[in-house]
mmCIF file of the C-alpha atoms, coordinates in Angstrom:
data_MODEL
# 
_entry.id   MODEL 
# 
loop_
_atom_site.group_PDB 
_atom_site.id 
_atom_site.type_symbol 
_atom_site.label_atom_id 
_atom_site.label_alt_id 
_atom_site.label_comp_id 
_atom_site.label_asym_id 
_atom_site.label_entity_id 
_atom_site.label_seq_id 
_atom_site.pdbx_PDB_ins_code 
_atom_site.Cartn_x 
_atom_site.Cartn_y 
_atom_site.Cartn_z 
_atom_site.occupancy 
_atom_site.B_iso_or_equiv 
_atom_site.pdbx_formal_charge 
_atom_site.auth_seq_id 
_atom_site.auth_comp_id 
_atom_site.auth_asym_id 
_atom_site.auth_atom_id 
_atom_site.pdbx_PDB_model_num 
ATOM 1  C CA . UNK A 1 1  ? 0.848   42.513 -73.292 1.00 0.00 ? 1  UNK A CA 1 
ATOM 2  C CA . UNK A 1 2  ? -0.179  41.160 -69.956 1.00 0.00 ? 2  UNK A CA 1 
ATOM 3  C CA . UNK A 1 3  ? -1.685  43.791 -67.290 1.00 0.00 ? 3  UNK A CA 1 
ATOM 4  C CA . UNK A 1 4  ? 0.029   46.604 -69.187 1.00 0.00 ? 4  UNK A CA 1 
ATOM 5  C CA . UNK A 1 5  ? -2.948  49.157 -68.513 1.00 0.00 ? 5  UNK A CA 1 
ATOM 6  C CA . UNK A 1 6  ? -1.822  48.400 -64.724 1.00 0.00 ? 6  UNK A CA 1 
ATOM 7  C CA . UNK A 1 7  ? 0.995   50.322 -64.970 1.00 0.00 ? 7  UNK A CA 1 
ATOM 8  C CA . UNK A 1 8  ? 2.515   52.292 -62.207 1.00 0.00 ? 8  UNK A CA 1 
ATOM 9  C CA . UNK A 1 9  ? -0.480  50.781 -59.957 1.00 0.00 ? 9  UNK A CA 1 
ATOM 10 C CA . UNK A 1 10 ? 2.173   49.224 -57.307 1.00 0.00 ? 10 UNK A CA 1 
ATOM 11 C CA . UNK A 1 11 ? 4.959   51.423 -57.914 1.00 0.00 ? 11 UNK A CA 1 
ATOM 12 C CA . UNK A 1 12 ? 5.128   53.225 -54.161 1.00 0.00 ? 12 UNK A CA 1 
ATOM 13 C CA . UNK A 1 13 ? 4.403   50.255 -52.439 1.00 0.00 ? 13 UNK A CA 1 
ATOM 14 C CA . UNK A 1 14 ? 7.275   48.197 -54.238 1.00 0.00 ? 14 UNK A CA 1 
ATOM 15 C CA . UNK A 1 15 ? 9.676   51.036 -53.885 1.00 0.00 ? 15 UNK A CA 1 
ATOM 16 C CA . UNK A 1 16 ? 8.972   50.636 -50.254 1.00 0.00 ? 16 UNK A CA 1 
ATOM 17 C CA . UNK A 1 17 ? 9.493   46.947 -49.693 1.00 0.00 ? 17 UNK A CA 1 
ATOM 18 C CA . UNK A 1 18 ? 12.528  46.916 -52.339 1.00 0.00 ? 18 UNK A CA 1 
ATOM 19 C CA . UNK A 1 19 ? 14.107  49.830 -49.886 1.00 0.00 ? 19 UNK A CA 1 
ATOM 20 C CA . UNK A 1 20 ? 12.732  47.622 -46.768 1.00 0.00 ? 20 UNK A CA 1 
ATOM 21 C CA . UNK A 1 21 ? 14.766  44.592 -48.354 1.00 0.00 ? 21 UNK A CA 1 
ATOM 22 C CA . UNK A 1 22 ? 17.706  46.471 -48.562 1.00 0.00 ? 22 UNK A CA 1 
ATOM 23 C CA . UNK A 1 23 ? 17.743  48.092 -51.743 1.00 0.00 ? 23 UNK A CA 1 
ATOM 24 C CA . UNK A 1 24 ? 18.450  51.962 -52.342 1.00 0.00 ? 24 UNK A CA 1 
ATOM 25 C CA . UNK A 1 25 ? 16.053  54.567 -50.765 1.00 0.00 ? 25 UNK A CA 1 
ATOM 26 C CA . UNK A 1 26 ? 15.443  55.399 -54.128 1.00 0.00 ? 26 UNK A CA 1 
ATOM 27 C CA . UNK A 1 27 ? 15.431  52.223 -56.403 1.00 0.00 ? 27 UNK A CA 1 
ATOM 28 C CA . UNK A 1 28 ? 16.021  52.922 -60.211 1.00 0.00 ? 28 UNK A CA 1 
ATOM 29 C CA . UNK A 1 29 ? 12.604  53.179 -61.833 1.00 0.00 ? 29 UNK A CA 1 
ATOM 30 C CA . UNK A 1 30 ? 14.112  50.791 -64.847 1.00 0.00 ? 30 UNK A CA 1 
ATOM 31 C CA . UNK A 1 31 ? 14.427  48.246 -61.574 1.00 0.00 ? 31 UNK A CA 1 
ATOM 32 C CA . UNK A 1 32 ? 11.065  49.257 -59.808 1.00 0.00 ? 32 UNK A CA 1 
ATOM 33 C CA . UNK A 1 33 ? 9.267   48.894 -63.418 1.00 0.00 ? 33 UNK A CA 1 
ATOM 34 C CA . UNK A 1 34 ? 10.709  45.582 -63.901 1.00 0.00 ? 34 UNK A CA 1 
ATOM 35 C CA . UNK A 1 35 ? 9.510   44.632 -60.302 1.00 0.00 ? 35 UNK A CA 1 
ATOM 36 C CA . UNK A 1 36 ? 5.762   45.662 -61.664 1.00 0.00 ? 36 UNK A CA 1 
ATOM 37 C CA . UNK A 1 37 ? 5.840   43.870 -64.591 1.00 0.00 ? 37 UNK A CA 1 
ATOM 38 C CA . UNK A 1 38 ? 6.728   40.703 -62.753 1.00 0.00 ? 38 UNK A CA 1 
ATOM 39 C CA . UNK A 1 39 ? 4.242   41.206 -59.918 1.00 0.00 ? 39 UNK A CA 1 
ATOM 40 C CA . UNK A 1 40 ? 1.054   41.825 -62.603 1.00 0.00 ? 40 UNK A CA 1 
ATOM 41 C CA . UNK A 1 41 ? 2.225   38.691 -64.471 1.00 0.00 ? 41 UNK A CA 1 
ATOM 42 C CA . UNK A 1 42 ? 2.363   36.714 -61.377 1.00 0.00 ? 42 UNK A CA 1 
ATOM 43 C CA . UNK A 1 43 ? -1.334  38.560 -60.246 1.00 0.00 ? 43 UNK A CA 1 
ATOM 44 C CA . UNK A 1 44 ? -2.852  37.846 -63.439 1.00 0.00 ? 44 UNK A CA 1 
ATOM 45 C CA . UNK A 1 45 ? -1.569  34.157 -63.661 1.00 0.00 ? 45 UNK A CA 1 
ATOM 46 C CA . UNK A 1 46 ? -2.478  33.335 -60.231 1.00 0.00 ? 46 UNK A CA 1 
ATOM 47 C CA . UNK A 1 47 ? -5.947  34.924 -60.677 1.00 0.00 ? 47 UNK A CA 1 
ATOM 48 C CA . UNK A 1 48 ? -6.260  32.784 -64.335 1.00 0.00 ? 48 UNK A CA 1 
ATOM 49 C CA . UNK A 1 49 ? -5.484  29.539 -62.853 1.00 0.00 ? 49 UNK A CA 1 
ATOM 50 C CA . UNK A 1 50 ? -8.077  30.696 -59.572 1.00 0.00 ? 50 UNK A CA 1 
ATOM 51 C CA . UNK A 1 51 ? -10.885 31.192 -61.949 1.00 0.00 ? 51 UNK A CA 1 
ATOM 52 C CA . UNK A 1 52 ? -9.947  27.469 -63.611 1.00 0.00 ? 52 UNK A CA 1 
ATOM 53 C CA . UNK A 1 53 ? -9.418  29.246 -67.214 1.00 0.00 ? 53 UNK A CA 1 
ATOM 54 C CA . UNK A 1 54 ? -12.728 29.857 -67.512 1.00 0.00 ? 54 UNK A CA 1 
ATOM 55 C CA . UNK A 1 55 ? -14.689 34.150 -67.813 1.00 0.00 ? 55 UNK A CA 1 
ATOM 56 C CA . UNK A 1 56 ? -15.900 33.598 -64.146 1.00 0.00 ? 56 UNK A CA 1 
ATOM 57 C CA . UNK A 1 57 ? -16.653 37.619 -62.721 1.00 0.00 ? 57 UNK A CA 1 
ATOM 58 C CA . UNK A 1 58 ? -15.281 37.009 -59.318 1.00 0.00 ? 58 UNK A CA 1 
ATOM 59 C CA . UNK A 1 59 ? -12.910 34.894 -57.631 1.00 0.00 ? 59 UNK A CA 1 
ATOM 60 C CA . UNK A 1 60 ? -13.545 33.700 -54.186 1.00 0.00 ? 60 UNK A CA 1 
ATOM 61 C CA . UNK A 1 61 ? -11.388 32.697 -51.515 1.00 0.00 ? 61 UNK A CA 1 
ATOM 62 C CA . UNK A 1 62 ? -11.462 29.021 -52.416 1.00 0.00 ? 62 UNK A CA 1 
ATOM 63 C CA . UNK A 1 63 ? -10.424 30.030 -55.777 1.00 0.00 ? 63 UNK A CA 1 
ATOM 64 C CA . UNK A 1 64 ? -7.339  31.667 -54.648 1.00 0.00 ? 64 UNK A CA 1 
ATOM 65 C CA . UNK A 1 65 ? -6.919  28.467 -52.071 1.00 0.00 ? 65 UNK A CA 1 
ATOM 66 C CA . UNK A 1 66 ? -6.989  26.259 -54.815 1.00 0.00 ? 66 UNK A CA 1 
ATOM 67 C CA . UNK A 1 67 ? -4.762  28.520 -56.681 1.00 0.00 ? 67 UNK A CA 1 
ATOM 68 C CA . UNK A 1 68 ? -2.024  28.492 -54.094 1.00 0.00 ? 68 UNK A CA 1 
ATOM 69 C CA . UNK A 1 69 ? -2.510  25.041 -52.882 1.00 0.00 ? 69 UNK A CA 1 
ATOM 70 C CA . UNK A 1 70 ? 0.583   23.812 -55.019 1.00 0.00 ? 70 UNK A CA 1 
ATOM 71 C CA . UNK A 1 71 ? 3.447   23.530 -52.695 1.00 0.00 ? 71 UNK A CA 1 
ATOM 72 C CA . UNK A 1 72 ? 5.518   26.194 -54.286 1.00 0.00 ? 72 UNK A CA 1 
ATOM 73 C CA . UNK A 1 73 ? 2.789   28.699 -53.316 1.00 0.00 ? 73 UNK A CA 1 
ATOM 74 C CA . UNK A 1 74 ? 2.860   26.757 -49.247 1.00 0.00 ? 74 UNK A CA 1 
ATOM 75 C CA . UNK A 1 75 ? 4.084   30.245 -48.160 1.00 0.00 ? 75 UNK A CA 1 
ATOM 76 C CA . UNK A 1 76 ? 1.799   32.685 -49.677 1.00 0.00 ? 76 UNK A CA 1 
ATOM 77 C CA . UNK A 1 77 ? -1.321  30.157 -48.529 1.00 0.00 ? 77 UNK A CA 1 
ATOM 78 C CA . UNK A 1 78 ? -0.171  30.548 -45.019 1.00 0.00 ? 78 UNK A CA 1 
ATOM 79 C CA . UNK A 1 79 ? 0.252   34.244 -45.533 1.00 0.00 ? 79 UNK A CA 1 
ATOM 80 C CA . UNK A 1 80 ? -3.656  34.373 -47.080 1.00 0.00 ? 80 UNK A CA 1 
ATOM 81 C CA . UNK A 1 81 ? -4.596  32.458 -44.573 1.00 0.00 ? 81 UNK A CA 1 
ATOM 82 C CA . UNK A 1 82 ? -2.867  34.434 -41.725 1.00 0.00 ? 82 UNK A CA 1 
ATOM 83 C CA . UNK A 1 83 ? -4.205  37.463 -43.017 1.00 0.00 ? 83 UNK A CA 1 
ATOM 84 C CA . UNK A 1 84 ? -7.752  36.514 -43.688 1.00 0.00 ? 84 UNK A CA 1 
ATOM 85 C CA . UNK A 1 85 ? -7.569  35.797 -40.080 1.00 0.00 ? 85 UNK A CA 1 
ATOM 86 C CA . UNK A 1 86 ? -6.552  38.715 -38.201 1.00 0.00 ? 86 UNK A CA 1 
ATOM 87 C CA . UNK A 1 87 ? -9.145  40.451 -40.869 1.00 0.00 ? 87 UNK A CA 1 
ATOM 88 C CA . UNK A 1 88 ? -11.862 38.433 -38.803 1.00 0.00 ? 88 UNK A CA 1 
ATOM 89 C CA . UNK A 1 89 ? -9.993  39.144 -35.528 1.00 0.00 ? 89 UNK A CA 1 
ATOM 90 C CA . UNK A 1 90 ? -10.372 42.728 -36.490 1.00 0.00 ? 90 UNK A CA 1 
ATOM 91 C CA . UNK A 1 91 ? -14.046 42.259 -37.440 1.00 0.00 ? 91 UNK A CA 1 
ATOM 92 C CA . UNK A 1 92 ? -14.993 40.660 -34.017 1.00 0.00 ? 92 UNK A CA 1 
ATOM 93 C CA . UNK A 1 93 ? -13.019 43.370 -31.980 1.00 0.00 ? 93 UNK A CA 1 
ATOM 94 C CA . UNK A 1 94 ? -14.979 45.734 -33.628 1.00 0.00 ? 94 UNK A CA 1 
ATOM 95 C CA . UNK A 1 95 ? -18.200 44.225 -32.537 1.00 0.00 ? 95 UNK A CA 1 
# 
């Protein structure tokens, strides 16, 4: 089974966006658990087609820009993108 040892690794953080989404303060965990199985399948395949199938030991940023480049992933490229620069912004304020 897929990412099964990651189990309960996202669970706070998902019952806070599911609740910030409009969901119940207090999600079912059946619901929540579902919600992590379908995040650490979508993780794991997005990191397996980064790393082009192949036992590479770290993905880079290209990688993951190749990875999202289809236009189903548009949105989550611009999101990487956006974030990856305000981590920079952050890095030069700092400076």
């Amino acid at each position: 089974r897929k990412g099964s040892s990651y189990r309960g690794l996202f669970t706070k953080e998902l019952r806070n966006l599911m609740y910030g989404f409009g969901d119940d303060r207090n999600p079912a965990n059946d619901t929540v658990n579902v919600m992590e199985e379908i995040l650490i399948e979508y993780i794991v395949d997005i990191c397996q087609v980064a790393s082009g199938g192949g036992k590479k030991s770290r993905l880079s940023i290209e990688d993951l820009r190749r990875a999202l480049s289809r236009p189903a992933d548009a949105k989550k490229l611009a999101r990487m993108e956006e974030l990856l620069f305000m981590q920079e912004d952050i890095k030069r304020a700092r400076a």
